[in-house]
N, C-alpha and C positions, 0 to 999 in steps of 0.2 A: 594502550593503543595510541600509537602518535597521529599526528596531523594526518597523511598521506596513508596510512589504514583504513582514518575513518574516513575518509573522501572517497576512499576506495569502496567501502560498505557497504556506505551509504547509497554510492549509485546505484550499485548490483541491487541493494533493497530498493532501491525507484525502480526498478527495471530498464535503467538507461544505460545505452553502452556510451563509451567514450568520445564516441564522433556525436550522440547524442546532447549529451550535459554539454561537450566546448560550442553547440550549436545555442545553446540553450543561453549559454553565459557570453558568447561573442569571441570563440575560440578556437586553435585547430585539434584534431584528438591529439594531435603530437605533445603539446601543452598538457593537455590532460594527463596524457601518462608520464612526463615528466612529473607531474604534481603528484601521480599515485605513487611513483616507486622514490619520491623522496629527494628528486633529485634537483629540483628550484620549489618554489613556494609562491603561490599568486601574491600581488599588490592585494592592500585592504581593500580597494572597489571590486575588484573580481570574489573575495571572500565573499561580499554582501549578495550577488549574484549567486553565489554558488549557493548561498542558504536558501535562496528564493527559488532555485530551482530545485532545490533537494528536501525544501517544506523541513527546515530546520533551524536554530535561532544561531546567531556566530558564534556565543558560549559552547554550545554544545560540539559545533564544528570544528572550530578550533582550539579549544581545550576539555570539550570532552567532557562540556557539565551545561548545567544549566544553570543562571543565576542563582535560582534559590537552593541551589545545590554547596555553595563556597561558605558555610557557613560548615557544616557537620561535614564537607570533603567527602559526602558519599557520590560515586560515578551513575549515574543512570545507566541501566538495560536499555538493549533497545530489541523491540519486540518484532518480533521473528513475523510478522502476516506485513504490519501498515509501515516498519522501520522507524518507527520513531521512539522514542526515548520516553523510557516508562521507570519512575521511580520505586511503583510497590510492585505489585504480583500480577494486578490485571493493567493490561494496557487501556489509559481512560477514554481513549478516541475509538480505537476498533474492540476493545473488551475483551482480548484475547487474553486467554489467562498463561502466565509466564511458565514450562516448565521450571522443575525442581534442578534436572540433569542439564548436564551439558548435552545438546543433540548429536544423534547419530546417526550413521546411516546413509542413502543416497540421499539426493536433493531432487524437489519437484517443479515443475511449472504448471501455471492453470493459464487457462484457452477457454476461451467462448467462439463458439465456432459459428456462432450467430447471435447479432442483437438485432430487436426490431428498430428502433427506432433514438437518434440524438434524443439527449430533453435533461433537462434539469435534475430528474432524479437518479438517471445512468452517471451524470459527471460523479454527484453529491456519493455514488454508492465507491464509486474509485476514486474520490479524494482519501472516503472514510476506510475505506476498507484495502484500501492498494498502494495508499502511503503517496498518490499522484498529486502534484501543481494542479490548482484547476485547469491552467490553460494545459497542459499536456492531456489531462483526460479529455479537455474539449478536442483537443485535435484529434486522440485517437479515435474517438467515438464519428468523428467526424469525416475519416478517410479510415474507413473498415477495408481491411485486408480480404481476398476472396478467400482465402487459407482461415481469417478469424483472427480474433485481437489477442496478442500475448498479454495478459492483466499484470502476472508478476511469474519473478522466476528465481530459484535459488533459494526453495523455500524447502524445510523441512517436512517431514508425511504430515503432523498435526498441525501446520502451519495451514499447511496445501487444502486438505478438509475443511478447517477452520471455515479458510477466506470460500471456498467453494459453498459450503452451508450454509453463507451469510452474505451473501449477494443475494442480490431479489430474483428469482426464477423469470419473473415476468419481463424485466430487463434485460439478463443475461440466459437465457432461456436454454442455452446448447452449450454445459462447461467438460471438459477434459483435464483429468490432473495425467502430466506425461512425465517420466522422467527426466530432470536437466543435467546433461553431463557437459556443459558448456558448448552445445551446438550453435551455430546461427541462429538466429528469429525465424529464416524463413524454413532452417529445416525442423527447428525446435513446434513450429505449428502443425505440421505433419504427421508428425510419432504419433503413433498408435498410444489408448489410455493406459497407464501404469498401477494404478489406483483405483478403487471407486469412489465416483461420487458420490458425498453424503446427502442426504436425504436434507432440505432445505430448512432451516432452522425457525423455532417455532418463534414468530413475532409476540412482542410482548404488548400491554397496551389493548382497549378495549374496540381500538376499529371505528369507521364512520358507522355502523348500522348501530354498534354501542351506543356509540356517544348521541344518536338519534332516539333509540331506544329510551336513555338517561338523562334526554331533553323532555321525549314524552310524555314520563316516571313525571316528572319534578311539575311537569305542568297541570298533571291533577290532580298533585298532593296539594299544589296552590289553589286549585280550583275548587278545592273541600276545604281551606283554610278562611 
């Protein structure tokens, strides 16, 4: 994959279009799609930009590895839910475990057709989970669409589950996986569900009433010591 593939990828896995990323980086989309189809190549300050807004290191950007990658010349995956660059099976940021096959098939978008409320743990679940800049989750979250937030799009069926399973219900409370045949945003929020939603994924970890419980426990196993 050359230079202007993976800039190219990479955006569609941000969920940014072209007028987006050159807004992001100080650009026109013209620029940008100059740079996707290969046809100039940004200066090194705009590559630096372009990492920051695409949450990926210049290694990777621009030659399609990562440093500790230049030793054994293996190319990192890049995982199909958060886009980012996974050297074993499971991706170590969102845990998505890598298909064996190459995928197939249509491609999905997921939709939250409602969130309650901004806050620290809506950004943190779409950095982790959506492959997003903080600052672009803060915005989105921040000017909600009446139609509802496009999270990511251009995602394969277990992609699509995946990321829909593992967002918090509580935050993302109203998700839709729709088909994306490269519609706009604004009609792509629309479409009717294509899919069903998975059933929300069991947390792992013992909980505040746990770890209250395990404070309890410990205080009068001390208090008989």
């Amino acid at each position: 994959m050359e230079f202007h593939e993976r800039l190219s990828f990479l955006r569609k896995a941000a969920g940014l279009t072209q007028e987006q990323l050159g807004a992001r980086v100080g650009v026109t989309r013209q620029a940008v799609s100059k740079w996707e189809s290969g046809q100039v190549s940004p200066d090194a300050a705009t590559v630096a930009r372009l990492c920051g807004a695409l949450n990926v290191s210049a290694d990777f950007l621009v030659l399609g590895r990562e440093p500790a990658d230049t030793e054994d010349g293996c190319e990192p995956e890049i995982c199909p839910v958060c886009g980012r660059p996974v050297e074993g099976s499971i991706c170590p940021v969102c845990g998505f475990p890598l298909p064996a096959a190459p995928p197939r098939g249509p491609r999905y978008a997921v939709i939250s057709l409602s969130q309650f409320y901004y806050s620290t743990p809506s950004v943190s679940q779409l950095v982790r989970y959506c492959g997003m800049p903080h600052e672009q989750a803060t915005a989105l979250l921040q000017e909600v669409p009446a139609a509802g937030l496009l999270l990511r799009r251009d995602l394969t069926d277990s992609a699509a589950q995946y990321l829909a399973s593992h967002l918090d219900r509580g935050l993302f409370p109203a998700l839709r996986i729709v088909q994306d045949e490269g519609e706009p945003e604004a009609v792509l929020r629309n479409k009717p569900p294509a899919i069903e939603v998975p059933p929300a994924a069991k947390k792992s970890g013992v909980g505040f009433w746990g770890v209250v419980l395990a404070v309890i426990v410990a205080l009068l196993i001390l208090s008989f010591l």
